[in-house]
Structures are given as C-alpha cells and as structure tokens.
C-alpha atoms as a printed R data frame, in Angstrom:
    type eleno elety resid chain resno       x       y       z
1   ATOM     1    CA   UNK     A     1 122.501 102.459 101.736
2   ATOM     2    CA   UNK     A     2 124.343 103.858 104.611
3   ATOM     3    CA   UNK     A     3 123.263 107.464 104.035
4   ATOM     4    CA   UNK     A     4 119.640 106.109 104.602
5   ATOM     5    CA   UNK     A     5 118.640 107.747 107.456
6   ATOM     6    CA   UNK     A     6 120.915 110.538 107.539
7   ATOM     7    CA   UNK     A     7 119.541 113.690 107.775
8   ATOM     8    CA   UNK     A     8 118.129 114.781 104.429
9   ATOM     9    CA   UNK     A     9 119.557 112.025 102.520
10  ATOM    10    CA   UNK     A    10 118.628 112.342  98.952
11  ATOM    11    CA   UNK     A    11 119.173 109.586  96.212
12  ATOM    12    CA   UNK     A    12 119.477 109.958  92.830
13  ATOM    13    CA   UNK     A    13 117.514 107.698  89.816
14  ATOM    14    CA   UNK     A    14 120.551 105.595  89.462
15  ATOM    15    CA   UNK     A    15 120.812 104.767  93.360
16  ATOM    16    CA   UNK     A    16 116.754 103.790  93.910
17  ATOM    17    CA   UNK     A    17 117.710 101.484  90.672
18  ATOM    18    CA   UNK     A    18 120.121  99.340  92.171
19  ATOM    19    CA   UNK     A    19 118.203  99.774  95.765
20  ATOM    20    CA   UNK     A    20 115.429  98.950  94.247
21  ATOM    21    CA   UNK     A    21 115.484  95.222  93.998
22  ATOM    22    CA   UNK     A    22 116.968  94.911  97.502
23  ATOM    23    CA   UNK     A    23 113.509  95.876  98.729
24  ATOM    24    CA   UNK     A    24 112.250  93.454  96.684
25  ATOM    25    CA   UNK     A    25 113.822  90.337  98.441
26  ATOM    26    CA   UNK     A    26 112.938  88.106 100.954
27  ATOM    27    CA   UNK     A    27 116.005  87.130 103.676
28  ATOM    28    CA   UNK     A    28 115.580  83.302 103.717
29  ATOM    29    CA   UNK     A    29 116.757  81.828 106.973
30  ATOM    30    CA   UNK     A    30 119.088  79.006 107.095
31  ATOM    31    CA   UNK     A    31 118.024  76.566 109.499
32  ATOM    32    CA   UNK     A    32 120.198  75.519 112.073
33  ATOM    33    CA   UNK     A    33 120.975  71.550 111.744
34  ATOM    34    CA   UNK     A    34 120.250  68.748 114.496
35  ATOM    35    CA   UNK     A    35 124.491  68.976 115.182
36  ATOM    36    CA   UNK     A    36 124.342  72.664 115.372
37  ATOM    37    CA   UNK     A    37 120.845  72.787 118.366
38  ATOM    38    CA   UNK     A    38 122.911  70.058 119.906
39  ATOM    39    CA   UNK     A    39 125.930  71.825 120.193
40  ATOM    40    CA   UNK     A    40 124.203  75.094 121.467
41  ATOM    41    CA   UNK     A    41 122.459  73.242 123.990
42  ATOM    42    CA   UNK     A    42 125.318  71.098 125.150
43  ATOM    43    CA   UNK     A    43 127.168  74.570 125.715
44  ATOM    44    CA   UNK     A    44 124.476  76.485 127.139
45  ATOM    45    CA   UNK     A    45 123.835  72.811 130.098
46  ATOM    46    CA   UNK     A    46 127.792  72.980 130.302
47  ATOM    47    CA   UNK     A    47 128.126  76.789 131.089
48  ATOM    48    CA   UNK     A    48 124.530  77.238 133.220
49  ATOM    49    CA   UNK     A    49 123.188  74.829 135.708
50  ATOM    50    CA   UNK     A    50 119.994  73.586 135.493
51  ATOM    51    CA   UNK     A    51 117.130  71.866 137.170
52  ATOM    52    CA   UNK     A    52 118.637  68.782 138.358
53  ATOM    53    CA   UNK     A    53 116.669  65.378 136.955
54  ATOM    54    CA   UNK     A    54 117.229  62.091 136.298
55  ATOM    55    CA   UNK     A    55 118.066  60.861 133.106
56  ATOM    56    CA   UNK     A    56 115.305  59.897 131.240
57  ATOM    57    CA   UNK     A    57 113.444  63.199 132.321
58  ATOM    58    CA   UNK     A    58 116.878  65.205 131.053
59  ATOM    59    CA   UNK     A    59 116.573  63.360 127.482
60  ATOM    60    CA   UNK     A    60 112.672  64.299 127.479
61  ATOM    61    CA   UNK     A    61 113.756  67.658 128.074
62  ATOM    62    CA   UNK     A    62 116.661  67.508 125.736
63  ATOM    63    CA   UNK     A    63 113.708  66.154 123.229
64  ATOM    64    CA   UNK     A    64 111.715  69.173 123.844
65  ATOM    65    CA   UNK     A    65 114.390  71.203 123.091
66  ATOM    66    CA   UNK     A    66 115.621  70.054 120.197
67  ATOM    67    CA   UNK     A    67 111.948  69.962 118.739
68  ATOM    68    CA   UNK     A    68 110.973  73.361 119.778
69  ATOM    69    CA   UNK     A    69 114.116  74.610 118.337
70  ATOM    70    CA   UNK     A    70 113.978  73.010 114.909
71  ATOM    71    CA   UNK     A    71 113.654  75.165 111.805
72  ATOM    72    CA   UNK     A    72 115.016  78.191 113.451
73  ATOM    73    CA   UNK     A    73 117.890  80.235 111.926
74  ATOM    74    CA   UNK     A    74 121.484  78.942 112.927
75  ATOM    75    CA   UNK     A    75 122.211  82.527 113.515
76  ATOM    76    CA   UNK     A    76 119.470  83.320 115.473
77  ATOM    77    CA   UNK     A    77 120.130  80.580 117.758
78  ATOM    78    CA   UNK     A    78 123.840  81.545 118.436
79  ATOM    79    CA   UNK     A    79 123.020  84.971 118.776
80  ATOM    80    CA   UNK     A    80 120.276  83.637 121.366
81  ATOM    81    CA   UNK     A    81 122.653  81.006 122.835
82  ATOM    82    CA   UNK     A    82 125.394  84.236 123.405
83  ATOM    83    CA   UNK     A    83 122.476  86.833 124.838
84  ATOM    84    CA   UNK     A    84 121.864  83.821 127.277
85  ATOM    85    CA   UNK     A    85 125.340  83.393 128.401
86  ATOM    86    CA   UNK     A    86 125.019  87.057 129.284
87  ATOM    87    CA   UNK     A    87 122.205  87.638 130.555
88  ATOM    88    CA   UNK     A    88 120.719  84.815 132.586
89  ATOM    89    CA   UNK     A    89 121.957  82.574 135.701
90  ATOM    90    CA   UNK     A    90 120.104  79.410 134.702
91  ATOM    91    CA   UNK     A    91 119.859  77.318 131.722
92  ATOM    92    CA   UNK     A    92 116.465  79.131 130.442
93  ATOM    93    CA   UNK     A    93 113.389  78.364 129.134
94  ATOM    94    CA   UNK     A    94 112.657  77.664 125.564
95  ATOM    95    CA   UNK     A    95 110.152  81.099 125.807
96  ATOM    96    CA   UNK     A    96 113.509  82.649 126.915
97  ATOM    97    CA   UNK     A    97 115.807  81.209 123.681
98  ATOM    98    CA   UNK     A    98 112.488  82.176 121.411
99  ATOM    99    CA   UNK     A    99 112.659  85.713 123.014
100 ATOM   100    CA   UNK     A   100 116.168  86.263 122.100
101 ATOM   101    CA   UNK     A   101 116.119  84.640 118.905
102 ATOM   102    CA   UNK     A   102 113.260  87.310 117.870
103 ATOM   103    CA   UNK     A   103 115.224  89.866 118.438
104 ATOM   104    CA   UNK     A   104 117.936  89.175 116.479
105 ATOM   105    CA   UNK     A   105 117.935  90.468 112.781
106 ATOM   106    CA   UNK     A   106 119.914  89.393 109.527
107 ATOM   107    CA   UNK     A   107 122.299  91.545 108.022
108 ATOM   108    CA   UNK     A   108 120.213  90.270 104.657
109 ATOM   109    CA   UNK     A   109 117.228  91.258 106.781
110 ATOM   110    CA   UNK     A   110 118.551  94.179 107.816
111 ATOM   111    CA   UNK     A   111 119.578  95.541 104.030
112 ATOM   112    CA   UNK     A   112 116.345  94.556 103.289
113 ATOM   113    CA   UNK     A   113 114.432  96.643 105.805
114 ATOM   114    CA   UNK     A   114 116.644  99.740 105.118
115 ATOM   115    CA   UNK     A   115 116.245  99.701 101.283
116 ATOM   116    CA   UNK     A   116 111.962  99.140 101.826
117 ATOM   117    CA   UNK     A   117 112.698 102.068 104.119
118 ATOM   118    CA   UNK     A   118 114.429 104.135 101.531
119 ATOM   119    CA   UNK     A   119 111.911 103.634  98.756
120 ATOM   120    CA   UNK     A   120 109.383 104.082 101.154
121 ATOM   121    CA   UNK     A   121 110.324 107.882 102.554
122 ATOM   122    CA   UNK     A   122 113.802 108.333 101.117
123 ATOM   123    CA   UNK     A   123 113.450 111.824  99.055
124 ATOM   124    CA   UNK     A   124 114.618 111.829  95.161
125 ATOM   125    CA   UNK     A   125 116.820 113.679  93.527
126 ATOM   126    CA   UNK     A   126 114.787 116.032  90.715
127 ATOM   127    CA   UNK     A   127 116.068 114.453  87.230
128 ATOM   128    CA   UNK     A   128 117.349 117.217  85.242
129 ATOM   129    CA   UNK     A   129 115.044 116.592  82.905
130 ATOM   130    CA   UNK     A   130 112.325 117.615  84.085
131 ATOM   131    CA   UNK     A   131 110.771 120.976  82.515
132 ATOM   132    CA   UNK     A   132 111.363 123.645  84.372
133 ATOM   133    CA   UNK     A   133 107.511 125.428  86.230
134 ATOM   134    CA   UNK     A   134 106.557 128.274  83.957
135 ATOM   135    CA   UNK     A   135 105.438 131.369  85.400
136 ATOM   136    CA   UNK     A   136 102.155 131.226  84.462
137 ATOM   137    CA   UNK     A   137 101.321 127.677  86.587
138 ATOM   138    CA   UNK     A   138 103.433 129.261  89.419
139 ATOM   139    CA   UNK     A   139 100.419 131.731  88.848
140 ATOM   140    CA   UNK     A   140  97.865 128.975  89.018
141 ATOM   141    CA   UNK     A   141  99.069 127.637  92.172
142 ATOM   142    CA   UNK     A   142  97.388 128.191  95.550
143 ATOM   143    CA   UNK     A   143  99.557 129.898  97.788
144 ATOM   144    CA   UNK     A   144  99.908 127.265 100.445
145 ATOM   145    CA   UNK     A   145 101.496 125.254  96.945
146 ATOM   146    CA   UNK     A   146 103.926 127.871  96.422
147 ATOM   147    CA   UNK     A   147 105.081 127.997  99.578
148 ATOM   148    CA   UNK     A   148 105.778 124.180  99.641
149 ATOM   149    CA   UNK     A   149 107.311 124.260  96.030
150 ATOM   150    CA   UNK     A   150 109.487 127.110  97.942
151 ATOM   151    CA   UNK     A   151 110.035 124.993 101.015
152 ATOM   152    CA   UNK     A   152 111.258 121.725  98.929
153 ATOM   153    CA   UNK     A   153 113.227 123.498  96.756
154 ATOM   154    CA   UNK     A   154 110.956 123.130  93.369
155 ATOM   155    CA   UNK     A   155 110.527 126.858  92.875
156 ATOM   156    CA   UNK     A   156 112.871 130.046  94.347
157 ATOM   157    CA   UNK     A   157 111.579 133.088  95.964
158 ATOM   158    CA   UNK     A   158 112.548 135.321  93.091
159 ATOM   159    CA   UNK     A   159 109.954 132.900  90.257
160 ATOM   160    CA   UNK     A   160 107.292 133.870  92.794
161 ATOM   161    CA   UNK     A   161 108.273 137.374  92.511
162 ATOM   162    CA   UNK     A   162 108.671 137.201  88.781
163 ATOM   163    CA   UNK     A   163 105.406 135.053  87.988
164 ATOM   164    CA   UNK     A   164 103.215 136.930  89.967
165 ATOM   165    CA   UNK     A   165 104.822 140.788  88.841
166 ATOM   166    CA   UNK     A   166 103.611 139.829  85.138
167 ATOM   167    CA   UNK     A   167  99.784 140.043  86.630
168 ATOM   168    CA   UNK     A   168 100.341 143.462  88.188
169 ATOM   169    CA   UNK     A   169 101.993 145.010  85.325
170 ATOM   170    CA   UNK     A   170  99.967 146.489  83.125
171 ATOM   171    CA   UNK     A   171  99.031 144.980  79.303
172 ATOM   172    CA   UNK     A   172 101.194 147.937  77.697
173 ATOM   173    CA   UNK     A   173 104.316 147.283  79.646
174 ATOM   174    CA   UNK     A   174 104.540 143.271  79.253
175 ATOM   175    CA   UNK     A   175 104.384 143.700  75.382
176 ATOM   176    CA   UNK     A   176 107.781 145.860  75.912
C-alpha cells in the first residue's frame, strides 16, 4: 500500500485481493479511560496556566472536562494534549482539544482510507488472460476509442495500422 499514490501505480489481481478487505474495515476507536482524561488534563493545568478560580468552580470545570472528553480515542486525546503543549499559551478550551483531536487520524484509519483510495482510482494490472482485441473490433471502434485503447496501453499503434490496412486492401489480395 505504499506505492498508492505514486505516480502510475498499478496493482496486480493478487494485490487488490489482499487490499481488498482493508477497505472493507471500520477503525474502531479505543476510548480513552477516566485515569487516562485525568492524567491529560492534570498535565496540560500543570504545564499551562489557566483562569484562576476557586475550588469548587475548578472541580465544575474539571467536571466539564472530563464529560466532554469521554468516549474519545486515547490517541486522539494525546495527540491533542501534545498539539496543545505546542501550540497554545493557555490551558484551552474544550472546542480547542475537540479541534485537535479531529485532526488526528489512525494509522488503522489511515490504511483504511488509502486501500478505499486504491480500489477506488488505483489502475489494474490487465490479467494475462484476457483475449487479446481482434482486428476486426479494433475496426469497429470509433476513433476517439482507439486512440484511448492506444493511450492506456490496450492496443499498439502498429494493430491500428494492421486492422484498418485489411479494409483498404482489396478482396483478391487478403485471400493471399
């Protein structure tokens, strides 16, 4: 999956296979425990000040916290806690934690996303099984389809050349 957005990337059967049911799964967060939201928080109060207040209006707020914060990935919060650390000068906002934890994307998530993306526009390899175009449907083709059959790689130049020489030759010449 790490040729999937290289330039021209092409898979083969095999590789959409196993890619495949990747694309199929669903990342499944792991929700951060009471001990873990505490922890963040306690290092995100003992590294940032804060509004100062007394201390039954720093438990509501703790509360708040702690309830706003509940059911989101342990991950998500870390990586939210750490974007915090860098970025801000006060202890922020629970709209501030949300905003960072949005942004932040599972490596299961991320798999996920890239094989969807590869079965969505990823180009296949042509099996070599596939029966090779006769000259006479190169001959029923429009011309815009040849040339795209040409430009993909489906068709050369020269079974253009060939396919559409048999019509100008004349009726005693193709039975030699």
């Amino acid at each position: 999956m790490a040729r999937a957005f290289e330039n021209g990337a092409v898979f083969s059967a095999r590789e959409i296979e196993l890619i495949e049911p990747v694309a199929r799964a669903v990342a499944i967060p792991k929700p951060a425990d009471e001990r873990f939201v505490r922890q963040s928080l306690g290092g995100l109060s003992a590294a940032l000040p804060s509004q100062a207040t007394d201390e039954m209006g720093g438990k509501l707020k703790f509360r708040t916290y702690m309830t706003m914060l509940d059911g989101y990935d342990e991950r998500a919060l870390a990586y939210a806690c750490r974007r915090c650390l860098d970025e801000l000068d006060w202890f922020p906002t629970v709209h501030q934690m949300k905003e960072r934890m949005s942004k932040w994307v599972s490596p299961e998530d991320s798999a996920i996303r890239r094989a969807r993306a590869i079965i969505r526009t990823g180009r296949r390899e042509v099996t070599a099984d596939a029966p090779p175009i006769t000259a006479a449907q190169i001959r029923a083709m429009k011309p815009d389809l040849r040339s795209m059959g040409l430009a993909a790689g489906f068709i050369t130049q020269d079974q253009i050349d060939e396919a559409l020489a048999e019509i100008e030759q004349p009726p005693e010449q193709m039975a030699a």
